[in-house]
PyMOL CGO cylinders between C-alpha atoms (Angstrom):
from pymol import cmd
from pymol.cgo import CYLINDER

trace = [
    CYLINDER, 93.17, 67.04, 122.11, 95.12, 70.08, 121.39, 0.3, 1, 1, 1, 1, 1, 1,
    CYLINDER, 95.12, 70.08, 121.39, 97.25, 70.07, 118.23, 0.3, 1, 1, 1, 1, 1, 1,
    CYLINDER, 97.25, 70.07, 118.23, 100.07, 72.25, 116.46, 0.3, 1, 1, 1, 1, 1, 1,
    CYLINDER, 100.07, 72.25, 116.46, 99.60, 74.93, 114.51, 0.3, 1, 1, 1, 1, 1, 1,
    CYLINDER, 99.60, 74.93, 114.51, 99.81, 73.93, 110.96, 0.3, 1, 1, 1, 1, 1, 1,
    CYLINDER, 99.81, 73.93, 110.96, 103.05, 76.24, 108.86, 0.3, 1, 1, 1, 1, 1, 1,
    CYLINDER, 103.05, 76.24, 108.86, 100.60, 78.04, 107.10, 0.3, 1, 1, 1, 1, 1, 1,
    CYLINDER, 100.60, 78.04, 107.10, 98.67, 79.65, 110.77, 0.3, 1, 1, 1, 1, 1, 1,
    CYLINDER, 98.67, 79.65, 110.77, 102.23, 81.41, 111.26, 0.3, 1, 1, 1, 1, 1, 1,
    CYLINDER, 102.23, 81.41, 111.26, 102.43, 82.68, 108.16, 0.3, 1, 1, 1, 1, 1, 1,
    CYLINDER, 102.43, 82.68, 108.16, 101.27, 86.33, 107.91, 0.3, 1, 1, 1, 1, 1, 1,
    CYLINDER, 101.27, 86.33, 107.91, 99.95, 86.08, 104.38, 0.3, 1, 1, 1, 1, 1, 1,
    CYLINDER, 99.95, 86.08, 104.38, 96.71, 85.23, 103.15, 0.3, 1, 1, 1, 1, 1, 1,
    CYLINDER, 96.71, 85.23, 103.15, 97.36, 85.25, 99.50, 0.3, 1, 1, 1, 1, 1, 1,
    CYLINDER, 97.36, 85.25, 99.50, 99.74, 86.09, 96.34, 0.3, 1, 1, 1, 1, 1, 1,
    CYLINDER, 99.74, 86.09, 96.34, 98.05, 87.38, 93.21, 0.3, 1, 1, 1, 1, 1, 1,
    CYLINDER, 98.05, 87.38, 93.21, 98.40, 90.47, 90.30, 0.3, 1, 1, 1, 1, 1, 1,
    CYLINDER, 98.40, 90.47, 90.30, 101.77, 90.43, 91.71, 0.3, 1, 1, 1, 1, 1, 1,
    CYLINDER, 101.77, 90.43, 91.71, 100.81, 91.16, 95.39, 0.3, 1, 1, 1, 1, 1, 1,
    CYLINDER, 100.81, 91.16, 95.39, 101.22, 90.07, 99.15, 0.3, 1, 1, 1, 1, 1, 1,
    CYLINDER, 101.22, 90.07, 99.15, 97.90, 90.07, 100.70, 0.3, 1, 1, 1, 1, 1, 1,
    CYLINDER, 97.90, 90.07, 100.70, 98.51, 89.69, 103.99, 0.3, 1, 1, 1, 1, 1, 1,
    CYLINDER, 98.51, 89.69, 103.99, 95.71, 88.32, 106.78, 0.3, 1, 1, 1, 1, 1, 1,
    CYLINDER, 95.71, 88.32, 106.78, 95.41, 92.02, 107.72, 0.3, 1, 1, 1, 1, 1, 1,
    CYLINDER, 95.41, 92.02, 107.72, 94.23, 92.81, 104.34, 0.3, 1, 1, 1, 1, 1, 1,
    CYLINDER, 94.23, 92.81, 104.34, 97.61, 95.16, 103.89, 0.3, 1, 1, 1, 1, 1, 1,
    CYLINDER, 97.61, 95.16, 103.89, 99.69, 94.72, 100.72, 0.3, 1, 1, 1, 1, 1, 1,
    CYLINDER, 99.69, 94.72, 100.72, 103.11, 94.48, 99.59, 0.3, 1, 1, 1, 1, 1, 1,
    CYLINDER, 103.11, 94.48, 99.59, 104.75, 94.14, 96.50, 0.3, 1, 1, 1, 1, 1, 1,
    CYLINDER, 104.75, 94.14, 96.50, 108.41, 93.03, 96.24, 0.3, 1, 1, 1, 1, 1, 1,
    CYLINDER, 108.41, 93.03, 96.24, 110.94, 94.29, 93.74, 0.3, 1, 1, 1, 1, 1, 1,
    CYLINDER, 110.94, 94.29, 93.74, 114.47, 92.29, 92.91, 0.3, 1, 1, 1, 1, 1, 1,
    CYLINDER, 114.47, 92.29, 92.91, 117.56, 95.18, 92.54, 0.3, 1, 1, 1, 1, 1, 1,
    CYLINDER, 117.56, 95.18, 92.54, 120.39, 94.93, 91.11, 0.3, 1, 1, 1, 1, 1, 1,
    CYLINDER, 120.39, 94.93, 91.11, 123.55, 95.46, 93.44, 0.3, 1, 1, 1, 1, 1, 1,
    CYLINDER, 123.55, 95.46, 93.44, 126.52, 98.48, 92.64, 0.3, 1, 1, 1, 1, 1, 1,
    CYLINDER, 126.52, 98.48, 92.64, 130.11, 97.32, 93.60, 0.3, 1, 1, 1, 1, 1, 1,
    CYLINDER, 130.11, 97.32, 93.60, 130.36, 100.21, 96.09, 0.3, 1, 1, 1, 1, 1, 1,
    CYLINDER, 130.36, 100.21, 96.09, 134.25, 99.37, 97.10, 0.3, 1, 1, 1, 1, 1, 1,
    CYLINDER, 134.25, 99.37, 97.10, 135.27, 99.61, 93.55, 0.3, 1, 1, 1, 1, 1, 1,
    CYLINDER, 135.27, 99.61, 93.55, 134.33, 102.99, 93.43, 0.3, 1, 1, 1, 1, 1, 1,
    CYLINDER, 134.33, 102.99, 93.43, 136.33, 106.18, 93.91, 0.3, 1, 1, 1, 1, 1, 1,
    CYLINDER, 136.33, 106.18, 93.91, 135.65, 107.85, 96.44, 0.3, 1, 1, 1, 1, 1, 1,
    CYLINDER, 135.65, 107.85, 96.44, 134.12, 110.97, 95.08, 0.3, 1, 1, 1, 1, 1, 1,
    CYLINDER, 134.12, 110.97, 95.08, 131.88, 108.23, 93.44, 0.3, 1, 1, 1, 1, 1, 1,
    CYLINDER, 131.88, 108.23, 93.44, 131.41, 106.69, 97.03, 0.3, 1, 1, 1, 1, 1, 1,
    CYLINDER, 131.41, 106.69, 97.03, 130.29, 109.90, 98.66, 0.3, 1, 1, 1, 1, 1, 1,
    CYLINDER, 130.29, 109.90, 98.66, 127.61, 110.99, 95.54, 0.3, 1, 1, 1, 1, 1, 1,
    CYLINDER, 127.61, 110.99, 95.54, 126.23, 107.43, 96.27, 0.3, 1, 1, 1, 1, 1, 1,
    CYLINDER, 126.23, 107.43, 96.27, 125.51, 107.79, 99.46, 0.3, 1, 1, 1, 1, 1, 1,
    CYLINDER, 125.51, 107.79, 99.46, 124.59, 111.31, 99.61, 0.3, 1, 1, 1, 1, 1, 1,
    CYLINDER, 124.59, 111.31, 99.61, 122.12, 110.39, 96.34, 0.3, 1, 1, 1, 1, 1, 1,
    CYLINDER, 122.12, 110.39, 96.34, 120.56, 107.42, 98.95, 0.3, 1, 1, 1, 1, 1, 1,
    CYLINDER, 120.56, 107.42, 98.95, 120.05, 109.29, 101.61, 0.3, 1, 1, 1, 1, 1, 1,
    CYLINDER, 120.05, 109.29, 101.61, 118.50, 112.11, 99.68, 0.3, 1, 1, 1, 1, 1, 1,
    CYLINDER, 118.50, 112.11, 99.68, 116.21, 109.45, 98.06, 0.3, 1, 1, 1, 1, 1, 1,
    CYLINDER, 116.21, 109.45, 98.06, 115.22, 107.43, 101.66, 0.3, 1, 1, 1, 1, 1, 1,
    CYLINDER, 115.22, 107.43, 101.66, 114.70, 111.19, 103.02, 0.3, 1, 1, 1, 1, 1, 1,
    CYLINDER, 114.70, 111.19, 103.02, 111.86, 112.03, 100.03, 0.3, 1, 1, 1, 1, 1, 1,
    CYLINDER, 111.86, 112.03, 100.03, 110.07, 108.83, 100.76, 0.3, 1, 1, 1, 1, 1, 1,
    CYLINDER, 110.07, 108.83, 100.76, 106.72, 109.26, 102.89, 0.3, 1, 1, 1, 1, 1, 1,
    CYLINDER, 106.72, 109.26, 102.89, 106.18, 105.66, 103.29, 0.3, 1, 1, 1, 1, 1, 1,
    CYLINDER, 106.18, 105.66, 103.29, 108.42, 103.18, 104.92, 0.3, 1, 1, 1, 1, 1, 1,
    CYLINDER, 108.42, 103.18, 104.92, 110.64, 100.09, 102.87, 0.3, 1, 1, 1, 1, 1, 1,
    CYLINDER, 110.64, 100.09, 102.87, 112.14, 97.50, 103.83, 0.3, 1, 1, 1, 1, 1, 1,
    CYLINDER, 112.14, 97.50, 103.83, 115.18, 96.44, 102.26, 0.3, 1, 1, 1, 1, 1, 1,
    CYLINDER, 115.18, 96.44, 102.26, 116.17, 92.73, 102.60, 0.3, 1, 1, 1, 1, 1, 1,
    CYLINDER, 116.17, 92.73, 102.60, 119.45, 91.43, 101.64, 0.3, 1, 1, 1, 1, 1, 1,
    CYLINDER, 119.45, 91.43, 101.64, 119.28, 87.24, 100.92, 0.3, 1, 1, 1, 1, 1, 1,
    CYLINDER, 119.28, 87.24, 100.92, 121.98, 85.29, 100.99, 0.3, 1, 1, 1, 1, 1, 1,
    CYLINDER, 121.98, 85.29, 100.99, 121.80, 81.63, 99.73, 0.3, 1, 1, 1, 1, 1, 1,
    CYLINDER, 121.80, 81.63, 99.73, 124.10, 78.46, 99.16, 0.3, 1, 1, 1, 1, 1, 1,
    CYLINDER, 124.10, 78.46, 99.16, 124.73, 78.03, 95.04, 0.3, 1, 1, 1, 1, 1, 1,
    CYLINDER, 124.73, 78.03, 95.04, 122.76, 75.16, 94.05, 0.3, 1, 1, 1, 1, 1, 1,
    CYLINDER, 122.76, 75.16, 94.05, 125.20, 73.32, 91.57, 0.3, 1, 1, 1, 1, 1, 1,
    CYLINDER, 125.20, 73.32, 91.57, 122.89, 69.63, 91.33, 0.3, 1, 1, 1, 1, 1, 1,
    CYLINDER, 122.89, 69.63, 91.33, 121.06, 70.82, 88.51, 0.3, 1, 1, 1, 1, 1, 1,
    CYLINDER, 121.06, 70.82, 88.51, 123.90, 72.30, 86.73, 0.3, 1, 1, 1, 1, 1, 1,
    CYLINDER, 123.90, 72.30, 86.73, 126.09, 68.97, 87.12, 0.3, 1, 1, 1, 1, 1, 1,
    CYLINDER, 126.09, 68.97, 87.12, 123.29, 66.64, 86.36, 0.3, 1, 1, 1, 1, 1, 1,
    CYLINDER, 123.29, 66.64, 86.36, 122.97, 68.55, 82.84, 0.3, 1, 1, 1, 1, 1, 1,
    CYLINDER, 122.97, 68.55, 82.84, 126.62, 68.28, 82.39, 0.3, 1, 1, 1, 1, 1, 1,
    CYLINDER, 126.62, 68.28, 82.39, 125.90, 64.04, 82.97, 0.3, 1, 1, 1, 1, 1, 1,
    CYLINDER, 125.90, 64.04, 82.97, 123.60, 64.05, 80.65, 0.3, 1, 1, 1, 1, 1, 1,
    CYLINDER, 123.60, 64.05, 80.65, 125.47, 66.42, 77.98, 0.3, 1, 1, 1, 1, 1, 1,
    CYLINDER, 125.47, 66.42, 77.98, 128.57, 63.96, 78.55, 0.3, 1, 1, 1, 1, 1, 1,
    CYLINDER, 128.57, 63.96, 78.55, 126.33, 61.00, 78.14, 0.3, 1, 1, 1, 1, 1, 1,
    CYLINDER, 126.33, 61.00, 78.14, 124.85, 62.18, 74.68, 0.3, 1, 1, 1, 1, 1, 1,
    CYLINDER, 124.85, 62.18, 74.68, 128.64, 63.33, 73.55, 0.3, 1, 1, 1, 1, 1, 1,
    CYLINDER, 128.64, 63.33, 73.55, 129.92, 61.07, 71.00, 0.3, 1, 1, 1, 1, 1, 1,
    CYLINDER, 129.92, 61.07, 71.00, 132.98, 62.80, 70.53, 0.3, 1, 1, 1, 1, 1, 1,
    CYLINDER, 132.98, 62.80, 70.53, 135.53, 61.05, 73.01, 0.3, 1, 1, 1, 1, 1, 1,
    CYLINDER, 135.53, 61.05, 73.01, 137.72, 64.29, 73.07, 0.3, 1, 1, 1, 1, 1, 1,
    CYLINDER, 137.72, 64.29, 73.07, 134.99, 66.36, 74.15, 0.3, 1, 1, 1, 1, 1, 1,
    CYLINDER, 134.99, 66.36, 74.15, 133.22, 63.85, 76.39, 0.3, 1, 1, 1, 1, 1, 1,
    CYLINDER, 133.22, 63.85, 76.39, 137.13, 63.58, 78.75, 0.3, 1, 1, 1, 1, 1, 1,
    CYLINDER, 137.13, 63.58, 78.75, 136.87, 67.85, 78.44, 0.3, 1, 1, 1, 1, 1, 1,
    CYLINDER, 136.87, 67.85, 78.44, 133.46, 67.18, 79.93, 0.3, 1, 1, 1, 1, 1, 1,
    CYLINDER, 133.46, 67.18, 79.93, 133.86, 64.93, 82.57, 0.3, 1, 1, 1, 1, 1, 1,
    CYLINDER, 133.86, 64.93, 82.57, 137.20, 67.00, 83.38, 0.3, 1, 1, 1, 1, 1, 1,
    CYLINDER, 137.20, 67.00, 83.38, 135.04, 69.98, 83.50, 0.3, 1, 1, 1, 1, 1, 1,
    CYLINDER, 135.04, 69.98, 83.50, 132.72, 68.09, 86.03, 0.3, 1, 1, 1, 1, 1, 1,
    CYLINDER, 132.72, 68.09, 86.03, 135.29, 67.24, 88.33, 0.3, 1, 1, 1, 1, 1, 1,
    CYLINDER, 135.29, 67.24, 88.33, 136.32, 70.39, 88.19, 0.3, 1, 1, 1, 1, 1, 1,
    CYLINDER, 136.32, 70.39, 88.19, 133.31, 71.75, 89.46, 0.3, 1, 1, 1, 1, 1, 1,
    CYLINDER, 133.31, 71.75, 89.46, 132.49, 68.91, 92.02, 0.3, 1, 1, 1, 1, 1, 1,
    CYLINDER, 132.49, 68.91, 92.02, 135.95, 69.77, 93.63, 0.3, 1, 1, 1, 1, 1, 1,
    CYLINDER, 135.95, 69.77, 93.63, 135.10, 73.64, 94.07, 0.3, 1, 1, 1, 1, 1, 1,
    CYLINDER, 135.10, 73.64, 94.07, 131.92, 73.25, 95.40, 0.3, 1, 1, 1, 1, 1, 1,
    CYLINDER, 131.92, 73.25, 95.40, 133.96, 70.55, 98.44, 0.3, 1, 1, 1, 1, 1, 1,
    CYLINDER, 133.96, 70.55, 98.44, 136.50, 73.34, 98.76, 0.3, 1, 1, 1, 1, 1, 1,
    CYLINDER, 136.50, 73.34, 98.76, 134.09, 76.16, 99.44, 0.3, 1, 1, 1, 1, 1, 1,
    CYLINDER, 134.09, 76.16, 99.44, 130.69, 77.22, 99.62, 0.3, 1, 1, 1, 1, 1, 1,
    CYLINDER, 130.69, 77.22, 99.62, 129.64, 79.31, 96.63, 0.3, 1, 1, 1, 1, 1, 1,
    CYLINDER, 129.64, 79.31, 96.63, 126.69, 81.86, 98.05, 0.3, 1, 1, 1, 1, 1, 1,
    CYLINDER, 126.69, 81.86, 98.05, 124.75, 84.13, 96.17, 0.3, 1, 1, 1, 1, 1, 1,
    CYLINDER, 124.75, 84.13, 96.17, 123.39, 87.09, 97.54, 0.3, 1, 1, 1, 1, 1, 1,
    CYLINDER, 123.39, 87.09, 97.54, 119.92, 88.98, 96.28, 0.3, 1, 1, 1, 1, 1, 1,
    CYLINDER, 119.92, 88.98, 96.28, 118.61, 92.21, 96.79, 0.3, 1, 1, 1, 1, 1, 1,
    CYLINDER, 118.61, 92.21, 96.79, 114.65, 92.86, 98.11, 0.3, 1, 1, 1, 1, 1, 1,
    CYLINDER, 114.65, 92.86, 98.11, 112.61, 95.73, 98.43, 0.3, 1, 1, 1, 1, 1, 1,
    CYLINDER, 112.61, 95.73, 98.43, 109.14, 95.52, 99.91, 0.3, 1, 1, 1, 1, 1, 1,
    CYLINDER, 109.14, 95.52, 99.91, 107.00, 98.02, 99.54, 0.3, 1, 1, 1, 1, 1, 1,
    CYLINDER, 107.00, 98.02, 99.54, 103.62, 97.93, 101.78, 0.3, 1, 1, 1, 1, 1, 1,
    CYLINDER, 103.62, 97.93, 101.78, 100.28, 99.55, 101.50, 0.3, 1, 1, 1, 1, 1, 1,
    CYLINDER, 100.28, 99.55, 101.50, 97.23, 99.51, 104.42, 0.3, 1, 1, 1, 1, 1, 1,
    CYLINDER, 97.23, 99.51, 104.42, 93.76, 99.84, 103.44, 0.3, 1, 1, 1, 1, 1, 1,
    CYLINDER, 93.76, 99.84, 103.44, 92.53, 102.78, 104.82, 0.3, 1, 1, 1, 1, 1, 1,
    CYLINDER, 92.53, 102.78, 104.82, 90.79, 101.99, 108.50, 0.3, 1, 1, 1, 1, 1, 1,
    CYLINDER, 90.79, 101.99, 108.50, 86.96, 101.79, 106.95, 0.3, 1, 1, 1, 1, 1, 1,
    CYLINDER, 86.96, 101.79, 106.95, 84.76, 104.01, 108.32, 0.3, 1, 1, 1, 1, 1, 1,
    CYLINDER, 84.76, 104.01, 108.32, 80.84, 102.81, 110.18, 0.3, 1, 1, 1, 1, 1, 1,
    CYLINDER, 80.84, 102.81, 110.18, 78.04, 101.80, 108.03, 0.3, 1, 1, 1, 1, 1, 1,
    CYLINDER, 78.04, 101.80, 108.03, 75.80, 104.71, 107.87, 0.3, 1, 1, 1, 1, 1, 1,
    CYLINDER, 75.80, 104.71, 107.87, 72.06, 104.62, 108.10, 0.3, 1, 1, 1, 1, 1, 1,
    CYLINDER, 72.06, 104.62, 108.10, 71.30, 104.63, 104.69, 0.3, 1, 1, 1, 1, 1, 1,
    CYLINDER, 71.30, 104.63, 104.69, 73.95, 101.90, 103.87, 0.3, 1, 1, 1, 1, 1, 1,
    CYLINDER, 73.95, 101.90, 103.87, 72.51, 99.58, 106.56, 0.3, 1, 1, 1, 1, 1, 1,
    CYLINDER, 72.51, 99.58, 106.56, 69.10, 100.08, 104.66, 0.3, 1, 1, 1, 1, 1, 1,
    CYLINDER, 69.10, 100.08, 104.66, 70.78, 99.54, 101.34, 0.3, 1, 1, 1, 1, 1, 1,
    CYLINDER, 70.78, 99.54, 101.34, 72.21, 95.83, 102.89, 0.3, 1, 1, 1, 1, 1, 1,
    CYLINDER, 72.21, 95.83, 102.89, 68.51, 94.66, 104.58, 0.3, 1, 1, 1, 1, 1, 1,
    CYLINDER, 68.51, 94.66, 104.58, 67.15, 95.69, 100.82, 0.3, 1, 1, 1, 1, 1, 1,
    CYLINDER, 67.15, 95.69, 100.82, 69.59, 93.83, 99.06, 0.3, 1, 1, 1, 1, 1, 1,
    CYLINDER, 69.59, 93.83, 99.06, 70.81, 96.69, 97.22, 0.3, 1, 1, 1, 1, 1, 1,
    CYLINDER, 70.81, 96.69, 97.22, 74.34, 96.26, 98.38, 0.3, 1, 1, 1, 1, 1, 1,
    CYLINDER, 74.34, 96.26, 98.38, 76.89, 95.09, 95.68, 0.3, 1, 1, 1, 1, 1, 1,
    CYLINDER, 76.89, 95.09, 95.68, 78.01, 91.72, 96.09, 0.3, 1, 1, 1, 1, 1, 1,
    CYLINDER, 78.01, 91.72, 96.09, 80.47, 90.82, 98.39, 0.3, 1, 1, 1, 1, 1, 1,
    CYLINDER, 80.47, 90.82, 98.39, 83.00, 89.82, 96.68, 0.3, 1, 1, 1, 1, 1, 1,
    CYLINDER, 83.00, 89.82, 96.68, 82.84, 92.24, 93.93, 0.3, 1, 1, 1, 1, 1, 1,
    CYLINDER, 82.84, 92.24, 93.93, 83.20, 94.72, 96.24, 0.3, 1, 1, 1, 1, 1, 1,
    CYLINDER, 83.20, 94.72, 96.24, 86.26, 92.88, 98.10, 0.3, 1, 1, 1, 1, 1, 1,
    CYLINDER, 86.26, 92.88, 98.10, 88.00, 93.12, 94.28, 0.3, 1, 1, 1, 1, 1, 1,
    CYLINDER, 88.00, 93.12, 94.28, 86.84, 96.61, 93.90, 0.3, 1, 1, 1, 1, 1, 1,
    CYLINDER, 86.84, 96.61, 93.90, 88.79, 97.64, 96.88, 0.3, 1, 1, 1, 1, 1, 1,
    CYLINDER, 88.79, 97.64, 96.88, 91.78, 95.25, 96.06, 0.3, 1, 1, 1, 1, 1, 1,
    CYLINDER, 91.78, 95.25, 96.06, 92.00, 97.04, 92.75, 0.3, 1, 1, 1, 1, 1, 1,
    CYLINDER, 92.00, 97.04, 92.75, 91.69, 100.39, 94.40, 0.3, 1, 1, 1, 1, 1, 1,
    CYLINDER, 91.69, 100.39, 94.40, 94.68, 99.64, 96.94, 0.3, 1, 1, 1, 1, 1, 1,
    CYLINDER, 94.68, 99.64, 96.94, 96.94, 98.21, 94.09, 0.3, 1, 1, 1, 1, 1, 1,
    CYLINDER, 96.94, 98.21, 94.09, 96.88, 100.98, 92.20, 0.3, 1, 1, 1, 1, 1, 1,
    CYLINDER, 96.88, 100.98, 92.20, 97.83, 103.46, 95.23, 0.3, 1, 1, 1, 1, 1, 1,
    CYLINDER, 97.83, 103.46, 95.23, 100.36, 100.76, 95.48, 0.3, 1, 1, 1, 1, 1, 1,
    CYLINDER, 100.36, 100.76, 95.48, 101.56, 100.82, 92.15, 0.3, 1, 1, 1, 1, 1, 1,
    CYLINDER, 101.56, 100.82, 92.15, 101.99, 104.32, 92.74, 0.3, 1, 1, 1, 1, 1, 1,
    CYLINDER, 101.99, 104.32, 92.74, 104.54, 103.56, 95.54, 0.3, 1, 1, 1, 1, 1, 1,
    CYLINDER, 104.54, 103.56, 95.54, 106.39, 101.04, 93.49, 0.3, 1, 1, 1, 1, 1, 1,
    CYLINDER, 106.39, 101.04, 93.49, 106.90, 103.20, 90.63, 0.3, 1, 1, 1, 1, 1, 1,
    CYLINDER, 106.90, 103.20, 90.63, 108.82, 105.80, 92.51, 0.3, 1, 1, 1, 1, 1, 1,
    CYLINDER, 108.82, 105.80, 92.51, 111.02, 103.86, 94.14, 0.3, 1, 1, 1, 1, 1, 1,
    CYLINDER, 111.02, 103.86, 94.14, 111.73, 102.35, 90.75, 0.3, 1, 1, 1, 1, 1, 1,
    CYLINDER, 111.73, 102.35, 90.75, 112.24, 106.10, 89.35, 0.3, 1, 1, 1, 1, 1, 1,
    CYLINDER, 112.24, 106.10, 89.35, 114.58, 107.22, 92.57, 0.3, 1, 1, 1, 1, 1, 1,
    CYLINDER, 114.58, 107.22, 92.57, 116.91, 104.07, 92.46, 0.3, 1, 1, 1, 1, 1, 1,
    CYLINDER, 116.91, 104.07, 92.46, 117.31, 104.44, 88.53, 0.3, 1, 1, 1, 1, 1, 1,
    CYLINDER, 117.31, 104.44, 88.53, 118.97, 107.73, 89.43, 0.3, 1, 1, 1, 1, 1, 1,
    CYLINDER, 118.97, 107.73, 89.43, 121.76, 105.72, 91.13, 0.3, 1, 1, 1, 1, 1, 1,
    CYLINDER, 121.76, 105.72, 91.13, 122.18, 103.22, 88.33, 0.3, 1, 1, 1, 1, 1, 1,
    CYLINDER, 122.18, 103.22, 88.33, 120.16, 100.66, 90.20, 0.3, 1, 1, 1, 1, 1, 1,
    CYLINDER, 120.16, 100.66, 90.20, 118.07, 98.61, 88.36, 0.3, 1, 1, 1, 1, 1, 1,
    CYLINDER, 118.07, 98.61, 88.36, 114.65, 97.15, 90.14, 0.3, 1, 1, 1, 1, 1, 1,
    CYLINDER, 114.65, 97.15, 90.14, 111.34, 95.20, 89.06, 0.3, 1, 1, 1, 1, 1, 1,
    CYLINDER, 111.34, 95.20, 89.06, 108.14, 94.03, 91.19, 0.3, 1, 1, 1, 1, 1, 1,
    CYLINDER, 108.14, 94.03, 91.19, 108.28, 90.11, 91.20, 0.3, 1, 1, 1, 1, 1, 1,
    CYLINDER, 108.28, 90.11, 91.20, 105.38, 88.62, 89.80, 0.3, 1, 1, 1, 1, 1, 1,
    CYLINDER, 105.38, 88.62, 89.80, 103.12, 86.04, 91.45, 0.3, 1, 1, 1, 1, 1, 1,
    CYLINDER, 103.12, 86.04, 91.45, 105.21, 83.12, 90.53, 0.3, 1, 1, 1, 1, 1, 1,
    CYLINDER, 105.21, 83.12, 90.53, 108.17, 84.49, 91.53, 0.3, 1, 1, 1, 1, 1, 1,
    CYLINDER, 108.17, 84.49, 91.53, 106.41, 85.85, 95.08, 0.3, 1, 1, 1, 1, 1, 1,
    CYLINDER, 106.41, 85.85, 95.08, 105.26, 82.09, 95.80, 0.3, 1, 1, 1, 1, 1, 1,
    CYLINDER, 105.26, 82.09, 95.80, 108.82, 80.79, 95.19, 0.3, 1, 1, 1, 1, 1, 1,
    CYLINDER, 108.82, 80.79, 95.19, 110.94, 83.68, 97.05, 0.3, 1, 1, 1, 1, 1, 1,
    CYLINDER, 110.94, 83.68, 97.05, 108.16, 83.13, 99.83, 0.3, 1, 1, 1, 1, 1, 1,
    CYLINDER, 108.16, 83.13, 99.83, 108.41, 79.22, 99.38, 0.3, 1, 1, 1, 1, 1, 1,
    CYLINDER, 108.41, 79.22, 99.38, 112.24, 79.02, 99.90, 0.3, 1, 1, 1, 1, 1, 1,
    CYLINDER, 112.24, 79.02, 99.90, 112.17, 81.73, 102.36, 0.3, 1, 1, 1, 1, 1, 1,
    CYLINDER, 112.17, 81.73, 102.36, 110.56, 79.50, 104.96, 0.3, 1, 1, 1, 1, 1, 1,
    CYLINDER, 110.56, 79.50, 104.96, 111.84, 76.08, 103.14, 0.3, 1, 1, 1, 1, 1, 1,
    CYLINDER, 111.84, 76.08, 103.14, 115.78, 76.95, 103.15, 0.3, 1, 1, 1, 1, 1, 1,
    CYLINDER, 115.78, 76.95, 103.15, 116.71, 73.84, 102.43, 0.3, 1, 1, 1, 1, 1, 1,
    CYLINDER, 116.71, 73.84, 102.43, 114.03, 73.15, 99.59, 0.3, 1, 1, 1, 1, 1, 1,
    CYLINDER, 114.03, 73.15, 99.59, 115.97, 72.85, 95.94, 0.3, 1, 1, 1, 1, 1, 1,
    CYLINDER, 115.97, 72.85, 95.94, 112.56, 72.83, 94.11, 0.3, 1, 1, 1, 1, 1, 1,
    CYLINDER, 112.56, 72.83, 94.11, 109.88, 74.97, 92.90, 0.3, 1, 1, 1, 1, 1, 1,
    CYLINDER, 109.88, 74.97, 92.90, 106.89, 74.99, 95.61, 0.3, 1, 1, 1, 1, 1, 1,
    CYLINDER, 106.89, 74.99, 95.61, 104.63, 72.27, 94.12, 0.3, 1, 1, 1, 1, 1, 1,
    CYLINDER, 104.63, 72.27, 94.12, 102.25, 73.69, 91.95, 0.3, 1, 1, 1, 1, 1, 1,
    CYLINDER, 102.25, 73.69, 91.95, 102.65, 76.96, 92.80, 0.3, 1, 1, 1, 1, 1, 1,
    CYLINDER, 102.65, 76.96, 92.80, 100.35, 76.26, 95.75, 0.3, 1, 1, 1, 1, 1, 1,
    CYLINDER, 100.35, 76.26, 95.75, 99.62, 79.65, 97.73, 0.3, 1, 1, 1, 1, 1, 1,
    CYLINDER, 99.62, 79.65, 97.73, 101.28, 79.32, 100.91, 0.3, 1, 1, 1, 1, 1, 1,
]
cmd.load_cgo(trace, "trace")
């Protein structure tokens, strides 16, 4: 009897670690968070160096991005569940009213509107390199057991790719900077939860244990 794909067959990634996307094709990708510039604020002699800087910076590039803007609903339940607790532990009346004020404050702006943050993603991929035949000699090497372990050699090449990733990653760090934009890789943890919530939009917590997706 047939049955459904589980979540985790759709998902295109095979694992998270060192701060990396391994996806089922063996290709990597490494996220960074940026910060955001309040473009319409600007003059526009400031407007026009922006954008001609960006373009200038997306034309040097020899390897594709992604940028990916995220917009979410402001999770306040936390937030007002510490400010129950704070007002529970206040033994000065004074201050516990300014409290509870203060919560119904925030209660009533969160039923008036939807408060939505927005984040700012770039992912920045890397494919191993198509690998070439095994020759005759390496054939003989494997039937004499002189081949290096599989696995080493699995984290041999990981290593290898991460660093030709890291090289990627650090120049798009270097060419943002130039615009006042500020941008770091996201590590693991942070990858499993951006990942987690990404295809759990409703989910308010942490991915359980950090489980790899």
């Amino acid at each position: 009897m047939p049955t459904n794909p589980s979540i985790q067959e759709k998902i295109d990634i095979e694992d998270i670690k060192d701060g990396v996307v391994v996806l089922k094709d063996k290709s990597l990708r490494a996220v960074l968070i940026a910060s955001s510039i309040n473009f319409k604020f600007k003059s526009q002699a400031e407007q026009d160096a922006l954008t001609y800087a960006f373009g200038g910076f997306l034309n040097s590039l020899d390897f594709p991005i992604q940028i990916v803007v995220s917009s979410r609903k402001f999770n306040l339940v936390n937030y007002l569940s510490l400010l129950e607790g704070k007002k529970k532990e206040q033994e000065n009346e004074l201050l516990r009213i300014h409290l509870s004020e203060y919560i119904d404050f925030i209660k009533g702006l969160t039923e008036l509107t939807n408060i939505i943050t927005e984040s700012f993603y770039i992912v920045i991929p890397f494919a191993p390199i198509e690998t070439k035949k095994a020759g005759a000699m390496e054939k003989i090497n494997v039937l004499l057991g002189w081949q290096e372990n599989k696995l080493e050699e699995e984290q041999k090449t990981f290593d290898e790719l991460k660093t030709q990733l890291w090289q990627r990653i650090n120049y798009v760090i270097s060419g943002l900077e130039g615009m006042n934009i500020r941008a770091v890789p996201l590590n693991s943890d942070e990858l499993i939860e951006l990942y987690y919530k990404m295809y759990n939009p409703e989910a308010r917590e942490k991915p359980p244990n950090l489980l790899k997706l």
